[in-house]
Kinemage of the C-alpha trace (Angstrom):
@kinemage 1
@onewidth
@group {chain A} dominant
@subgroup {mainchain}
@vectorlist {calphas} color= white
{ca unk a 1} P 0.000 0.000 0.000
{ca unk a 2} L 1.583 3.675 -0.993
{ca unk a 3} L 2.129 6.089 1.731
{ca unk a 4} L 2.283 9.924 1.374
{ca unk a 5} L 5.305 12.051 3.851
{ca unk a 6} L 4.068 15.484 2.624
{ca unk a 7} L 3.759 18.862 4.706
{ca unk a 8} L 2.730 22.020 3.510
{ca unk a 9} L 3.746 25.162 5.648
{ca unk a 10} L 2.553 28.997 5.620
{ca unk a 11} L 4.201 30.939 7.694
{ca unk a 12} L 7.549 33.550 8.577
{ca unk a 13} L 10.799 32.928 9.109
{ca unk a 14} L 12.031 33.590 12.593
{ca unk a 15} L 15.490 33.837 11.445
{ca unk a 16} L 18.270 34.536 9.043
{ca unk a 17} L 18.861 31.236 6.913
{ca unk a 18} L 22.308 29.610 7.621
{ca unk a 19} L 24.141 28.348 4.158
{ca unk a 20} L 26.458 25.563 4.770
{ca unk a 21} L 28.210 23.415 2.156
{ca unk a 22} L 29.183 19.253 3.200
{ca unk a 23} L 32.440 17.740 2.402
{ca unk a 24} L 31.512 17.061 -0.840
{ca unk a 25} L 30.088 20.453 -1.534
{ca unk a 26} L 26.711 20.396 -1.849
{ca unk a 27} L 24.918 23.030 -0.389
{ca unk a 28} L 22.332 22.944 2.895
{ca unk a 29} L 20.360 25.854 4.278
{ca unk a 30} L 18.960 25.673 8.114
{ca unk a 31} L 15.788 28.336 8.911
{ca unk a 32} L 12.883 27.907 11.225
{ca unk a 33} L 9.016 29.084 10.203
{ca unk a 34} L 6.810 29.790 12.855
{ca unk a 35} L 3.157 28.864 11.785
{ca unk a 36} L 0.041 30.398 13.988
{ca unk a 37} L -3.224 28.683 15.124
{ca unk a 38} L -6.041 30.778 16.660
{ca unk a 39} L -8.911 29.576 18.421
{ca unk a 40} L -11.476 30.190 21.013
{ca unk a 41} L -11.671 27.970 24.480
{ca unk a 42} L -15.038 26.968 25.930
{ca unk a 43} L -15.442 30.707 27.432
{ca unk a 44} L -15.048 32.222 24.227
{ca unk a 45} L -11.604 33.776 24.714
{ca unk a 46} L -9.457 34.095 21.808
{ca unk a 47} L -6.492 31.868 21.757
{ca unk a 48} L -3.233 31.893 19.954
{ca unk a 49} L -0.041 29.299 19.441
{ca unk a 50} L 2.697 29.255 17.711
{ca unk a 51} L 4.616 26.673 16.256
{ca unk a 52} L 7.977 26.462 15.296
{ca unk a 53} L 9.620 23.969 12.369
{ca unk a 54} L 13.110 23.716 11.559
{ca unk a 55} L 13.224 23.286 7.870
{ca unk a 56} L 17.056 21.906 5.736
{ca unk a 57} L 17.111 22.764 1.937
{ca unk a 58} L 19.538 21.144 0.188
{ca unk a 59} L 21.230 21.818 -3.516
{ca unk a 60} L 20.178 24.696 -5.561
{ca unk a 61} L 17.104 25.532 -3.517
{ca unk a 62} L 19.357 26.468 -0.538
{ca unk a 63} L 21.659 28.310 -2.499
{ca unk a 64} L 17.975 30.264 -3.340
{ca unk a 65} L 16.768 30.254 0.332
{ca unk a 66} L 20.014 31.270 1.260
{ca unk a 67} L 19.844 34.435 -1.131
{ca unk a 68} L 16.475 35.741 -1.032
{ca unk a 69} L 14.841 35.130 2.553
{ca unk a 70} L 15.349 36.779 5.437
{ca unk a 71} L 14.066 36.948 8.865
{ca unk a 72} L 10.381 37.678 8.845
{ca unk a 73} L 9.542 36.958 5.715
{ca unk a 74} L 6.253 35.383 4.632
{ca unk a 75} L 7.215 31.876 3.116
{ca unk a 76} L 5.502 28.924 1.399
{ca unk a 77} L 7.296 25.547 2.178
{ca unk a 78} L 6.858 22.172 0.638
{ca unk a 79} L 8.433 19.137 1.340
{ca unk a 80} L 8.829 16.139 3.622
{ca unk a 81} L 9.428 15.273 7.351
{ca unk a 82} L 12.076 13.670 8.418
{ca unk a 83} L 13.150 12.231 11.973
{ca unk a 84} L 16.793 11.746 12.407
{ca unk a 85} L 18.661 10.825 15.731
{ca unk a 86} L 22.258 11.103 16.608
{ca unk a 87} L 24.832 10.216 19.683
{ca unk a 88} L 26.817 12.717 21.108
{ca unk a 89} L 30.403 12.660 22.849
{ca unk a 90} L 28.622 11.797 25.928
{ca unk a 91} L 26.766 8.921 24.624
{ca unk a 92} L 23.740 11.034 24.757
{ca unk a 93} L 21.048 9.975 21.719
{ca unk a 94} L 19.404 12.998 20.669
{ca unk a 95} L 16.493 12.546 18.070
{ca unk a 96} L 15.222 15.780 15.858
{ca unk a 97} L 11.831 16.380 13.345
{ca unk a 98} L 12.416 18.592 11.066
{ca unk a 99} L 11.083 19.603 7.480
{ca unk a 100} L 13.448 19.068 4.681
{ca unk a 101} L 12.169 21.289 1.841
{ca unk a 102} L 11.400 20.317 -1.717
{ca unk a 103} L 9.795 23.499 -2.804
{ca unk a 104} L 9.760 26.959 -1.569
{ca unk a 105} L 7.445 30.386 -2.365
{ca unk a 106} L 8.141 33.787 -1.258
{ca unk a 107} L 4.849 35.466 -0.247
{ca unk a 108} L 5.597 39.026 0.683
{ca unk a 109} L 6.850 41.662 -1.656
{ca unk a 110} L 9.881 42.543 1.081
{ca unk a 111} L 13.079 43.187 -0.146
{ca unk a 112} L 16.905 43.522 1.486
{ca unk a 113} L 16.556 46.783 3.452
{ca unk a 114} L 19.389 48.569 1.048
{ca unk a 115} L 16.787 47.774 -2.077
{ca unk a 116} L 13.822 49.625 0.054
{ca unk a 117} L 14.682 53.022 -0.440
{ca unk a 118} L 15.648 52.880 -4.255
{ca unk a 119} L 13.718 54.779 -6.634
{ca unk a 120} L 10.500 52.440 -7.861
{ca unk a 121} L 11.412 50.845 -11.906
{ca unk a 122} L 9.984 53.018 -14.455
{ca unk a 123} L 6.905 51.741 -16.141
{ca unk a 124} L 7.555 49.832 -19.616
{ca unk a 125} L 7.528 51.486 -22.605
{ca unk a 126} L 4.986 50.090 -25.039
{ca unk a 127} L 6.202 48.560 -28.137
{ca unk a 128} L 5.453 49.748 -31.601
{ca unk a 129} L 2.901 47.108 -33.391
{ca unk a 130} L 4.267 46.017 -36.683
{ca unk a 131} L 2.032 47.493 -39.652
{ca unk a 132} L 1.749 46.663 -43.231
{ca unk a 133} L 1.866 48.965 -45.782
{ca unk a 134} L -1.332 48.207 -47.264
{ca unk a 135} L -3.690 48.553 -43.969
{ca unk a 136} L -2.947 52.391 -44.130
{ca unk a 137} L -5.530 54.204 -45.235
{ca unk a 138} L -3.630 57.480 -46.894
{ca unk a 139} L -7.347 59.292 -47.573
{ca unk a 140} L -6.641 62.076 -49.800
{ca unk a 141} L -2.794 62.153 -49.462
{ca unk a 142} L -0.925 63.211 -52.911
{ca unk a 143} L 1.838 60.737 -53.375
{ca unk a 144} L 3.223 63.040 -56.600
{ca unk a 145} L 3.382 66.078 -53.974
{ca unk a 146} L 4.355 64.610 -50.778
{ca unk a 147} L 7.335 65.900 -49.351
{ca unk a 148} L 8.159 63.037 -46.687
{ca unk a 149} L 7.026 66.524 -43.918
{ca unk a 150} L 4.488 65.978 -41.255
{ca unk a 151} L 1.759 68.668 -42.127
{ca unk a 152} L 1.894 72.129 -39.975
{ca unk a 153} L -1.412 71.175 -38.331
{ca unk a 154} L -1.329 75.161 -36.828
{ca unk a 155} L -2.979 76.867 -40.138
């Protein structure tokens, strides 16, 4: 029977991403997202959590991660989770959960604070439409006495 390890996560990142690169130089990018549920109890009070995932990005999409998002920035994640355990010096097992991403989605229109105070891109200049010849209508334009001049339209 298949089985399905898929998360989806909507949230901001609590901190900076960390870029790493293994022995073998690949690349890996650590960052947490904090996620937020609200509710209300039995007595109707609002209540809010937070959540907090550690999420690894490996390859080209933490070289991406690594570059574009920042601390507090609104994120789509998608990937998988993964549970991986490890002994210390001490002979201490430590196990961690953590989200390793597959897919990522920047949600806000932030940028790098040096970007926010440049001048806004100028608007695109349309482009000219290619015209035939023959879909001009010249009216009552003289060929024999045209000049190649734009009339004075002032008279």
């Amino acid at each position: 029977m298949k089985s399905i390890n898929k998360i989806t996560l909507l949230g901001n990142t609590t901190n900076d991403p960390e870029l790493k690169y293994t022995s073998t130089g690949t690349a890996v990018c650590n960052f947490s997202i904090a996620t937020n549920r609200q509710w209300k109890n039995s007595a109707g009070e609002q209540q809010d959590e937070a959540t907090f995932h550690r999420v690894v990005a490996w390859a080209k999409l933490a070289e991406i991660i690594s570059q574009y998002v920042k601390k507090g920035r609104r994120i789509y994640i998608e990937g998988r989770i993964s549970n991986r355990s490890w002994e210390d010096q001490q002979g201490v097992k430590h196990y961690m959960t953590e989200v390793v991403a597959d897919d990522m989605i920047l949600l806000d229109n932030r940028r790098d604070d040096s970007i926010q105070d440049a001048p806004p891109e100028p608007e695109p200049v349309p482009q000219e439409e290619d015209v035939n010849i023959d879909d001009i209508d010249l009216g009552d334009l003289d060929l024999d006495t045209f000049d190649g001049k734009a009339p004075d339209l002032d008279d």
